[in-house]
Every structure is written in C-alpha cells, then in structure tokens.
N, C-alpha and C positions, 0 to 999 in steps of 0.2 A: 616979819612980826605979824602975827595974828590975833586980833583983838575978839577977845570972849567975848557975852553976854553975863558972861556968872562962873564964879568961881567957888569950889568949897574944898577943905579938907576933914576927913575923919577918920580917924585910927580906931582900929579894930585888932585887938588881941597881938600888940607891935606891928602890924601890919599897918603902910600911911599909905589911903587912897584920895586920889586927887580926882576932882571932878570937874569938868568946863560943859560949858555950855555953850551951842555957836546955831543961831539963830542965821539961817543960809537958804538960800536957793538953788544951788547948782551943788549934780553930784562930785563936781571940780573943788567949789569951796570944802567940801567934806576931807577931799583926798588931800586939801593942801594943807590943814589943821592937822588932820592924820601925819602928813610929814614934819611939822612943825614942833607938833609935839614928840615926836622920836629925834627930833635931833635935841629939843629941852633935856629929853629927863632919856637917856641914852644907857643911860645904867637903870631901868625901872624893869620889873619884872614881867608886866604885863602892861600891854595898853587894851583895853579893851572897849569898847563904840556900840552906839545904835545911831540911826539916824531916818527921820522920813521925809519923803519932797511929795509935793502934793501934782505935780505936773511938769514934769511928767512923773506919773507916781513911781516913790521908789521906797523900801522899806528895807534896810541891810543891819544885820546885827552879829557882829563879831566878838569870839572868844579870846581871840589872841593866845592863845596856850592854855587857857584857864578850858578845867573839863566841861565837857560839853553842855550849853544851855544854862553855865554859871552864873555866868558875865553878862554876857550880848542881848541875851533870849531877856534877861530881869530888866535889863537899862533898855528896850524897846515895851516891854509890858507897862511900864512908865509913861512912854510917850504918847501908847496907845490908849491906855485909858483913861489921859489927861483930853485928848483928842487933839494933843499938837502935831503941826506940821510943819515944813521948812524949819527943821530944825532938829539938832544931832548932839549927843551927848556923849562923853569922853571922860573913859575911868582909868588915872594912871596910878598901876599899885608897886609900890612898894614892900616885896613880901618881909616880914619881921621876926620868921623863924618858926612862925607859930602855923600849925595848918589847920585852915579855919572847916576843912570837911565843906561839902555841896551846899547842905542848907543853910554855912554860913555864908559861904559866897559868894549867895541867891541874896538873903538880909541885905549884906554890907553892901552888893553893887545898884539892890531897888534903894537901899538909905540914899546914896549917893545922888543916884538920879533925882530920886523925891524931893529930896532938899531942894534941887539946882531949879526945878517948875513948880516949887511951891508960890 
C-alpha cells in the first residue's frame, strides 16, 4: 500500500483521470508507486508520470501510450514551473470513448497536475 500526498479526480469529455501525488526521494519510491498503481487500476488506459529528485538530480516524464509530449512532457512542465522537487505525479486515465485530440490532452493532464501542487 502506498500512501499519496494528494489525490484528485476529473473527467474530461467521459474520460475519468486520476491524479496522486507522492512527495519521495528515491528514484525506487517512484518505481514502487508506478507498480502500485498498475496493479490498482489494471484495466486503466494509460498511466502516465513525471517526476524530479533533487540529488541526485533526476527528471523523468513519461507518456505511457498517450502521443507523444501529451502526458509526461505537460505533468513535468508543472513540476517545473512550481519549482518542486522530490516529488512525482501520477495520471491514471480512464479513456470514455471520446478522443480528446493533443491539445486536449496537454489541458486535461497540466489540469490534473495543477490542481494536485496547488
């Protein structure tokens, strides 16, 4: 069991994206939340992440299937312009049939994050 920092949801055109937050230090804590949550939501469409560590610096941000710099690249633009560190964020979407196109979601996964470091 892996205890967040923060948790949201919000749907997007039937689409349900879920958002955590995990306030960490080690690139390990990242990869264990990352398994944590694919075995939660096992049927979710995508899982999609950014995350940074301050020391040793690390900065990773992943699509998970969603097209390229959808997902990952929006939910670290986030992190980086809040200027947080030791800390990684986690988008599990639910797709609802509807296809939201690039620049929706670039919107829906920077909503996601925004909310979670507001």
């Amino acid at each position: 069991m892996i205890k967040f920092d923060g948790e949201i949801m919000i749907i997007e055109k039937k689409s349900k994206f879920l958002g955590y937050l995990l306030f960490c230090q080690t690139e390990d804590e990242i990869k264990n939340a990352l398994t944590f949550l694919k075995q939660e939501h096992k049927k979710a469409t995508h899982i999609c992440w950014a995350g940074r560590l301050k020391s040793p610096f690390y900065e990773k941000a992943v699509d998970d299937g969603e097209p390229n710099g959808t997902a990952g690249r929006p939910i670290l633009n986030v992190l980086q312009k809040k200027e947080m560190q030791n800390v990684a964020i986690f988008v599990v979407r639910y797709f609802g049939g509807v296809k939201l196109g690039a620049g929706g979601l670039v919107r829906a996964y920077s909503k996601v994050a925004g909310e979670l470091v507001k």
